[in-house]
VEXVO-648716 format. One record per residue (C-alpha): x, y, z. Coordinates in steps of 0.2 Angstrom, whole numbers, padded with zeros to 4 digits, always signed. Layout:
<nodes>
XYZ...
</nodes>
This chain:
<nodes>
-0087+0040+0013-0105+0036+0019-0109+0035+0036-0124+0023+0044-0135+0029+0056-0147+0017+0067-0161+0026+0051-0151+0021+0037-0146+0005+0044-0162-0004+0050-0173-0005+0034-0157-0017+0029-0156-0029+0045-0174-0028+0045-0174-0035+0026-0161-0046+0031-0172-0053+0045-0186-0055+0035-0177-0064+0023-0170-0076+0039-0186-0080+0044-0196-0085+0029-0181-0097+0026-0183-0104+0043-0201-0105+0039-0199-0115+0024-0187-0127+0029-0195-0130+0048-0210-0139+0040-0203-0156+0038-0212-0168+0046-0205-0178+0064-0205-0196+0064-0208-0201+0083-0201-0220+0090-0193-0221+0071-0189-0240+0069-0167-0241+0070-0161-0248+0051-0163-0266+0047-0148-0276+0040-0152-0288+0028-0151-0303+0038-0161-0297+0053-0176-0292+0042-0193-0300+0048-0199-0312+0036-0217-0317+0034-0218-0335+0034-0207-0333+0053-0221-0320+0059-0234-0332+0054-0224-0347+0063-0223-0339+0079-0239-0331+0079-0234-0314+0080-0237-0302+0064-0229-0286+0056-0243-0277+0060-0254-0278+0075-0268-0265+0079-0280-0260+0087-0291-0246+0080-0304-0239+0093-0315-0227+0081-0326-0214+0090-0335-0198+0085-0332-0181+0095-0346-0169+0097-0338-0154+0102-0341-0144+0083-0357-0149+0081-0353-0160+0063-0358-0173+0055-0344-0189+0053-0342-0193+0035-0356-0209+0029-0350-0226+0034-0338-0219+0049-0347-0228+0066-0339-0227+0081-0332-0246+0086-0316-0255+0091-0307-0267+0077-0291-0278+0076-0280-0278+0061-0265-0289+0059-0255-0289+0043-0240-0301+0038-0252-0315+0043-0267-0306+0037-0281-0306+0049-0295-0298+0065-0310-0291+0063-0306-0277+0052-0318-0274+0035-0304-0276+0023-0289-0282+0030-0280-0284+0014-0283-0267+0006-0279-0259+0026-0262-0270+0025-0257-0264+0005-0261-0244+0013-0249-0247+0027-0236-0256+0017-0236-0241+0005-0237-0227+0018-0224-0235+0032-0224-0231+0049-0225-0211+0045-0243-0208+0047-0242-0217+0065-0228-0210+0070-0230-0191+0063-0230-0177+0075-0239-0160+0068-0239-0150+0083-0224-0138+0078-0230-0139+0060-0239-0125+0054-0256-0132+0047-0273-0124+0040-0287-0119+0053-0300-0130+0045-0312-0142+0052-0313-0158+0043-0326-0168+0054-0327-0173+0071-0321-0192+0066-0306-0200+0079-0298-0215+0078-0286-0220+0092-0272-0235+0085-0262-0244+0097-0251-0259+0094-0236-0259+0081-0231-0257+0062-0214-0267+0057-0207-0266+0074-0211-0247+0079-0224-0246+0094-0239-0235+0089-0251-0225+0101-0258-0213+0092-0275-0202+0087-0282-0198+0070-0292-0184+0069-0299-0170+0057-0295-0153+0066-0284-0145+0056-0277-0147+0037-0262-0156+0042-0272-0169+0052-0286-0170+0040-0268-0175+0028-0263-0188+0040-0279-0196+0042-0282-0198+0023-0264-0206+0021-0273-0223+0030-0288-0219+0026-0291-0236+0023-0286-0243+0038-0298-0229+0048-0312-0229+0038-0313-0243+0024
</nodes>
C-alpha cells in the first residue's frame, strides 16, 4: 500500500488548485449589466408613434464630452470637449448624427451604458485621455455613466457607441 506524506501529497492539491483558479478565471470575465431593464411582455412594449405622442422618447441623453489631462495625450481628431442631447424614437437634439447614434444604440442595447468593468480583468493600456459622461435613459434603463480610454476593457466599451460619443 502507498502512503501520502504532506511531500507527496501537495504537488497534487497544488495542481488541482491551479487548475481551480484558471477555471474561476475564465468563467468570472462575463460582463455585469447594472439597473438591467425587467422583461417586456408583448403588450407593454413601448411603441414609437405613443413616444412621439406624449413627447417622451426611447432614448433621452445627454452626453457631456470632456478631455482629461492627467497622461499628457492627445484626444483622437474631431473629439472637442462640449455637451450634446440625443433623443432617439422621435429622433432629435443637438447631436451631429442622430440617426446613425440612434441605429449604434438600437444595435448595442443598453449594455455599453450599463456595463461594469471594475472586477473584470482588462489590459493596462492607455487609449487617450477622451471622456464622455451620459445621463438620461435607453428603453426604460436609467443611465449615468462615464466613457473613457484607460484600460483595454474601457477603450472596448467606448468604441461599442462610438458613434454616439464621437460621431
Amino acid at each position: 500500500m502507498r502512503k501520502h506524506t504532506f511531500a507527496t501529497a501537495l504537488p497534487t492539491r497544488l495542481a488541482a488548485l491551479a487548475a481551480l483558479g484558471l477555471l474561476i478565471t475564465a468563467c468570472g470575465n462575463e460582463p455585469t449589466e447594472v439597473n438591467a431593464p425587467a422583461p417586456e411582455t408583448e403588450n407593454e412594449a413601448p411603441n414609437e408613434d405613443t413616444a412621439a405622442e406624449d413627447g417622451s422618447a426611447e432614448v433621452e441623453l445627454v452626453i457631456e464630452r470632456s478631455v482629461s489631462d492627467e497622461d499628457g495625450l492627445t484626444a483622437e481628431e474631431g473629439f472637442e470637449p462640449g455637451e450634446w442631447t440625443l433623443t432617439c424614437a422621435p429622433v432629435g437634439g443637438n447631436h451631429p448624427d442622430p440617426e446613425a447614434a440612434c441605429a449604434e444604440i438600437e444595435e448595442a442595447g443598453t449594455e455599453p451604458f450599463t456595463m461594469d468593468t471594475s472586477d473584470m480583468m482588462c489590459t493596462m493600456q492607455m487609449g487617450g485621455p477622451e471622456v464622455a459622461h451620459v445621463t438620461g435613459h435607453v428603453n426604460g434603463t436609467e443611465i449615468d455613466t462615464e466613457f473613457n480610454k484607460r484600460n483595454g476593457c474601457e477603450i472596448d466599451r467606448f468604441e461599442q457607441v462610438e458613434t454616439v460619443l464621437n460621431p
